[in-house]
FIMARMI-289962 format. One record per residue (C-alpha): x, y, z; chain. Coordinates in steps of 0.2 Angstrom, whole numbers, padded with zeros to 4 digits, always signed. Layout:
BEGIN
      u      v      w  chain
      X      Y      Z      A
...
This chain:
BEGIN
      u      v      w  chain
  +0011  -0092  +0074      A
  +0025  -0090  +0062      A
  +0019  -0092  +0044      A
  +0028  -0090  +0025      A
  +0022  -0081  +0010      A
  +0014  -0093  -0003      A
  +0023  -0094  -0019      A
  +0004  -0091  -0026      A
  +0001  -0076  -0014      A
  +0016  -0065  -0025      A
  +0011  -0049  -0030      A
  +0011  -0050  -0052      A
  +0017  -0033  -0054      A
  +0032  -0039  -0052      A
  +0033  -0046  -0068      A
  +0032  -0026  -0074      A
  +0050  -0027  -0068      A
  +0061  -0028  -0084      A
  +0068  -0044  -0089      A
  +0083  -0044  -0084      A
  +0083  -0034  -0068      A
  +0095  -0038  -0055      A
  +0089  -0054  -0044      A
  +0089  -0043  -0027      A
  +0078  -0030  -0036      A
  +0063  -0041  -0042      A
  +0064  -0049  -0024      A
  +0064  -0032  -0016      A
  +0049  -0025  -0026      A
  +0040  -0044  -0022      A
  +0042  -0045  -0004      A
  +0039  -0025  -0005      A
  +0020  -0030  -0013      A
  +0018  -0042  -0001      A
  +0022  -0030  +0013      A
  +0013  -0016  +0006      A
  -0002  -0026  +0003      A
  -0004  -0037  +0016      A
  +0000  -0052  +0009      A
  +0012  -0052  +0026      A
  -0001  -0048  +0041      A
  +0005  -0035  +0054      A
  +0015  -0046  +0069      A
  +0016  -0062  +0059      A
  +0034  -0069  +0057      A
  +0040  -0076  +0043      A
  +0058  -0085  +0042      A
  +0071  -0080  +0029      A
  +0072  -0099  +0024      A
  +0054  -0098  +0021      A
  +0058  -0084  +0009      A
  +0070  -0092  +0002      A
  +0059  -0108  -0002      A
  +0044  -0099  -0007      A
  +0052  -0085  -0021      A
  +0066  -0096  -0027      A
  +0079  -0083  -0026      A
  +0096  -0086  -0016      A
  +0100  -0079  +0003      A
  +0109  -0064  -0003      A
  +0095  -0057  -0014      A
  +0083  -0061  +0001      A
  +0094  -0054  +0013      A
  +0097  -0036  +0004      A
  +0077  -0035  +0002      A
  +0076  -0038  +0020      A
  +0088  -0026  +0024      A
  +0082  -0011  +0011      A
  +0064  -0015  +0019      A
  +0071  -0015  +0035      A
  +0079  +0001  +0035      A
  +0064  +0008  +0027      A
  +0053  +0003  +0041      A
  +0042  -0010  +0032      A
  +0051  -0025  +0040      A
  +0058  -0030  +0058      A
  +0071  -0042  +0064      A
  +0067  -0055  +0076      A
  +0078  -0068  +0081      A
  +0079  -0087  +0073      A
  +0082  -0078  +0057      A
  +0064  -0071  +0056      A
  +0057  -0054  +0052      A
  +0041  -0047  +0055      A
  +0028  -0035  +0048      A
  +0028  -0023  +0064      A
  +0012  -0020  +0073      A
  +0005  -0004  +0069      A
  -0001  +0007  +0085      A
  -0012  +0021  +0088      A
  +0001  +0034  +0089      A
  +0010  +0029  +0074      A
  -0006  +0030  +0063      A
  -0008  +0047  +0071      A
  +0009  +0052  +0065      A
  +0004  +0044  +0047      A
  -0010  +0053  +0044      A
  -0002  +0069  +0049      A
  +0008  +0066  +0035      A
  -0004  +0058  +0024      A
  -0014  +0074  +0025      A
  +0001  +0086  +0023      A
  +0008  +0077  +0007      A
  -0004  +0070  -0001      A
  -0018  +0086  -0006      A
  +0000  +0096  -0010      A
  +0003  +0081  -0023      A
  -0015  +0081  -0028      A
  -0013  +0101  -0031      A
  +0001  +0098  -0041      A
  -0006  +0084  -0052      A
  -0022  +0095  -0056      A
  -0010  +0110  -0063      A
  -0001  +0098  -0073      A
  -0015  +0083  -0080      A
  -0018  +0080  -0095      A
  -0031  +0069  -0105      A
  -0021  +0054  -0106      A
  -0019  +0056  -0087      A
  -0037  +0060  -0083      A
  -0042  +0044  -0092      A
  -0028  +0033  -0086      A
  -0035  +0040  -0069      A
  -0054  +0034  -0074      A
  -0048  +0018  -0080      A
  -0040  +0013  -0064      A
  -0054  +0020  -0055      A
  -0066  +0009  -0064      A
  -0056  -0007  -0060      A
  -0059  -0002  -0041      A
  -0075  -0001  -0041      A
  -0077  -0016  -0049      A
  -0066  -0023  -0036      A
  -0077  -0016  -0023      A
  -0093  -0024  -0030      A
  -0085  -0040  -0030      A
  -0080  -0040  -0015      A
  -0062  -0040  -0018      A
  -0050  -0036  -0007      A
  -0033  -0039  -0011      A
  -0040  -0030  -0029      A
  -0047  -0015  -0019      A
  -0030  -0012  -0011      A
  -0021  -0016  -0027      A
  -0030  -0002  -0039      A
  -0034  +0011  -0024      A
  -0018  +0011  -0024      A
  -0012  +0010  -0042      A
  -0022  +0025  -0040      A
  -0013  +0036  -0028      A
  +0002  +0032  -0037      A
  -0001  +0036  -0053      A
  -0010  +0054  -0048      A
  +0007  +0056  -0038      A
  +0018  +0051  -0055      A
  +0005  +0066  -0062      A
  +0011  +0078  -0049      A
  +0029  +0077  -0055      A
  +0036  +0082  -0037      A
  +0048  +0065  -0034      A
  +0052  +0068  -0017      A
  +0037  +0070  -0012      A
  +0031  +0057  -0020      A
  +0044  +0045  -0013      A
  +0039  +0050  +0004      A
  +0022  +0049  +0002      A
  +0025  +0031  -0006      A
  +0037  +0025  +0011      A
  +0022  +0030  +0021      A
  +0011  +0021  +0014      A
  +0023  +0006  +0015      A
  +0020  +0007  +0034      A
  +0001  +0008  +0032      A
  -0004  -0004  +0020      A
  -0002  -0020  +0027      A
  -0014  -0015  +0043      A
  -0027  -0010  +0028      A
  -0028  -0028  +0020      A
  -0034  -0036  +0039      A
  -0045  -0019  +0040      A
  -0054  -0021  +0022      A
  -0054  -0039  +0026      A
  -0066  -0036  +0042      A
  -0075  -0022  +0036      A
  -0076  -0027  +0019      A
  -0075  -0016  +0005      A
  -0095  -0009  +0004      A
  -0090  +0005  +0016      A
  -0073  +0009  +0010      A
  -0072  +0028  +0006      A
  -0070  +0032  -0012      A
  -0069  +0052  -0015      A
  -0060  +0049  -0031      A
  -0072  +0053  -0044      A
  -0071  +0069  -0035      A
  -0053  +0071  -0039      A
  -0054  +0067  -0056      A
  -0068  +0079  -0059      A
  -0057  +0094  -0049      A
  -0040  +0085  -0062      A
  -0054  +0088  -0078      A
  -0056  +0106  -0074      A
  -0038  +0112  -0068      A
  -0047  +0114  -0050      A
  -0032  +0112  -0038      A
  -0039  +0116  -0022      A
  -0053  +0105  -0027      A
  -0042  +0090  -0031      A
  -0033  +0092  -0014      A
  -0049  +0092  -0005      A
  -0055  +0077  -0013      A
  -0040  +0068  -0009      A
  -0038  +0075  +0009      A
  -0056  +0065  +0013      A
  -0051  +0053  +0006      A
  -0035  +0049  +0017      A
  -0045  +0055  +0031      A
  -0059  +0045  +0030      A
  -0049  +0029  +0025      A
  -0035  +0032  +0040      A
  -0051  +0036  +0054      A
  -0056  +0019  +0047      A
  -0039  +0011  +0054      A
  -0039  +0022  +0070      A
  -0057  +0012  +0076      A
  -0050  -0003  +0070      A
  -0034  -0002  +0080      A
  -0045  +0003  +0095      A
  -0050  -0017  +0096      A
  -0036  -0027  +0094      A
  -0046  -0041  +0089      A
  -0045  -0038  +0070      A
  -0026  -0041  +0069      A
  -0025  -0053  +0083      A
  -0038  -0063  +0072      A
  -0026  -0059  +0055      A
  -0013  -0067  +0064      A
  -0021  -0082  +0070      A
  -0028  -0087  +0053      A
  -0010  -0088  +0044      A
């Protein structure tokens, strides 16, 4: 069932773009928020005139945000002039956590040798807006702050390549996530954060790197039972 992005869907964090950004920039980092958020369900297609229509930005700008989304794995042609959020599998979400678990305690490690109190309480802040998230029931805010989190522990690690890869992988996870939490719910999400923030507080890398390990772990098994039932995203699919 092919299905476009509603203009009240955008992701705001665009808006944190400045002014007067290039038109293929801020439709890149929209349709990249949609994407990584699963605003655009795994397998659902979605024609570029329906992009057009909906972000009021011109075909060249949609095309080169297709085409860096593309490349970066995020997107798939179709024919019709349609692209697609790919399907995830089970062997590719075995190839992602393999990563996950290889980059992102090393980038946790990092961040603990390097936080300071500013970034420890910019850390607590956003983990606060998660929880509340979670309480309320909130998916698409649970998926937003969790994360805002990640990102700005990584931004603390000062390694950028590591960060950036780290960043692509989650690009080609996320959008599974949104129909996950949106099963599950977000009572039983795994949250080993406070851990890591405790292990940041007292310079404790190998602490921080463990936290965070679980937490990747646990959050990515979550997917792997999920995608053993292909009900979930066939559902996801349906419903748009």
């Amino acid at each position: 069932m092919e299905g476009n992005l509603p203009q009240d869907q955008m992701s705001p964090k665009t808006a944190t773009l400045p002014p007067r950004a290039p038109a293929h920039q801020k439709v890149y980092h929209q349709l990249r928020e949609a994407v990584l958020f699963g605003e655009l369900a795994p397998g659902q297609p979605v024609t570029i005139q329906g992009l057009v229509e909906r972000t009021g930005a011109g075909m060249t700008p949609i095309r080169e945000a297709i085409r860096r989304l593309t490349s970066e794995g995020a997107l798939v042609f179709q024919g019709n002039r349609r692209v697609l959020v790919p399907m995830p599998t089970i062997e590719s979400i075995e190839e992602l956590i393999f990563l996950r678990e290889t980059l992102e305690p090393q980038l946790a490690a990092r961040a603990a040798e390097r936080a300071d109190e500013a970034d420890i309480t910019a850390l607590r802040r956003i983990d606060s807006t998660l929880d509340e998230a979670i309480t309320r029931g909130d998916v698409a805010a649970y998926l937003q702050q969790n994360h805002a989190f990640h990102m700005k522990l990584y931004a603390v690690a000062n390694a950028p390549i590591l960060s950036e890869v780290a960043g692509g992988v989650w690009l080609r996870f996320g959008p599974a996530m949104r129909v996950v939490c949106g099963r599950m719910g977000t009572q039983n999400l795994p949250d080993n954060h406070k851990t890591a923030i405790d292990a940041l507080s007292q310079g404790d890398a190998e602490a921080a790197a463990e936290a965070i390990r679980m937490d990747v772990v646990q959050g990515m098994e979550q997917l792997l039972e999920a995608l053993n039932s292909a009900e979930p995203f066939a559902e996801a699919i349906d419903s748009k």
